[in-house]
N, C-alpha and C positions, 0 to 999 in steps of 0.2 A: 236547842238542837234535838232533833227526833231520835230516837234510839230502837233499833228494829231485832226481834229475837227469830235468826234464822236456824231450823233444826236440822241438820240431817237425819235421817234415822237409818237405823243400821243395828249392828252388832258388834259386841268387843269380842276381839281376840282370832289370833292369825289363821283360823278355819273360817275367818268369815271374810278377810282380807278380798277385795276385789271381787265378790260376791253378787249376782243381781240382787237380792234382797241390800245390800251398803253404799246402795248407788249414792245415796246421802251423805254416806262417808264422805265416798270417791270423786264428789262435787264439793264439797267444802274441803277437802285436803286439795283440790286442783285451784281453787282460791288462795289456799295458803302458800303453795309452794308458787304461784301467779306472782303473788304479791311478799312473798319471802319473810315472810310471819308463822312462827310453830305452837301447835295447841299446848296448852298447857292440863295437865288431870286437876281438875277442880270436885267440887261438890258433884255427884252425881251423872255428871259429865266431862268431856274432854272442852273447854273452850278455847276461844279466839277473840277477839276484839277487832275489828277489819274497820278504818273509815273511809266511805265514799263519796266523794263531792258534800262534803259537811256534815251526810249520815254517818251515826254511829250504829252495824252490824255487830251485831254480837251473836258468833256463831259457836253451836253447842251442837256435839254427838253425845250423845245421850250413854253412857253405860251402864243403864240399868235392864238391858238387853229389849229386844221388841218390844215384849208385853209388857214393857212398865216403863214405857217412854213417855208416857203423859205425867208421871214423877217427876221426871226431869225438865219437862217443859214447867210444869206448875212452879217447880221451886225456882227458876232462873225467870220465870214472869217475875215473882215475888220481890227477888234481889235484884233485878233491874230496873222495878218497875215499871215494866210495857204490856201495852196496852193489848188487849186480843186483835187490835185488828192492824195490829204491827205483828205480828206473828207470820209466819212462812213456813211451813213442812215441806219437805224435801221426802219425797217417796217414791219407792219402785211402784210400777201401775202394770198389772199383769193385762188389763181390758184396755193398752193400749198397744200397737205393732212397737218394735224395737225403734227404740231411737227418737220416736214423735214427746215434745214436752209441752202438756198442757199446764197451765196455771186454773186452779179456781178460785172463786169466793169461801166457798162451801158447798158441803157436799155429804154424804154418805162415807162410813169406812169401807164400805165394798169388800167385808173380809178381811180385813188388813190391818193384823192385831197392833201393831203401833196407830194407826190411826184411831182404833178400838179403844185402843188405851187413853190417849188424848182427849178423844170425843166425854171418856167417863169422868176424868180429870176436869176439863172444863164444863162441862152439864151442856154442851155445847158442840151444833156440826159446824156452825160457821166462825173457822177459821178459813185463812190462805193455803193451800198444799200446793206445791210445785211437781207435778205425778210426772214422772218418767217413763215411757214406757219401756217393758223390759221384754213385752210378748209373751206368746202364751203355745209356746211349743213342745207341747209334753205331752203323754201320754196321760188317758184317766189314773189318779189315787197317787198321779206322781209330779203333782204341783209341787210340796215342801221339798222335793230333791230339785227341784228346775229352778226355784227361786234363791235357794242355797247354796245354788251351782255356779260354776267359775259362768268367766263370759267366753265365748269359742271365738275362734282367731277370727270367722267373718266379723262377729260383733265387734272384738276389740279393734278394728279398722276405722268402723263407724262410728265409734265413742267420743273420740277427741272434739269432733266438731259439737253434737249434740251438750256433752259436756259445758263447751263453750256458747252456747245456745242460752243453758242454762245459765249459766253464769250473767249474762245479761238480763234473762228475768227477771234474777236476786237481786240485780243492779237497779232495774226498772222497779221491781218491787218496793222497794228503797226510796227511788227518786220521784220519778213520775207516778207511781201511785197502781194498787191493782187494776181499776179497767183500763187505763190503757195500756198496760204492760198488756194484757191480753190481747187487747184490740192487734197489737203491735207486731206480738209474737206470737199467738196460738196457732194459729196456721203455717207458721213455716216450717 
């Protein structure tokens, strides 16, 4: 049985609750309460165990805050032992409009000090990340307020489906395998 380590990433603690930057959260807690399973606070992270049509997901929020979420990935690689390219990151993408969810292979952290972190933790850019976009509508010098910031009532309209969007990525990611999860669903 394949065992798959999906990350949200995000941040602890009720200032960052519902947050564009915890959109990782906010897709793995929409899984859990989906499927009526609650995380538990473990080592370094909050986990989950999820299984899907024979796959075993095992999902982690990382609590070691953004910039040391590649901790948290390393050490739940270690204790689960899987594989890197059973790995999944769950990330905000500011260079993509609201709402669109790309999956890639690998990639660049494009700034994006959890993926920063990860990339140094594995000595490696190719993993899976699941980038969400969250848009990029701020004002210069005031990226870290926009990424930090709630979602606005137009957004949270929009969320539920893309959410669920995502959710079958992770699914796909799982089952049928990264290319064709892309193939599948990149464009939609």
């Amino acid at each position: 049985m394949s065992k798959f380590l999906i990350v949200g990433l995000g941040n602890i603690g009720d200032e960052y609750e519902n947050t564009r930057h915890n959109i990782g959260f906010t897709i793995l807690d929409e899984i859990a309460k989906e499927n009526n399973f609650k995380f538990s606070v473990d080592k370094l992270a909050s986990l989950a165990t999820y299984k899907f049509k024979g796959k075993t997901l095992i999902l982690i929020k990382p609590s070691t805050y953004m910039n040391l979420s590649g901790k948290a990935v390393n050490y739940w690689m270690q204790a689960e032992k899987i594989q890197k390219e059973n790995i999944l990151i769950l990330t905000d993408d500011l260079a993509l409009p609201f709402g669109s969810v790309r999956m890639k292979g690998k990639g660049s952290d494009g700034g994006h000090n959890g993926l920063k972190s990860i990339q140094e933790t594995l000595m490696s850019s190719e993993y899976a990340r699941l980038r969400f976009g969250v848009g990029n509508e701020f004002s210069k010098g005031k990226q870290v307020d926009y990424v930090l910031g709630k979602w606005d009532e137009e957004e949270k309209k929009g969320l539920e489906p893309r959410i669920k969007l995502a959710i079958e990525m992770i699914q796909g990611f799982a089952t049928i395998g990264l290319q064709r999860t892309m193939s599948a669903h990149n464009n939609k």
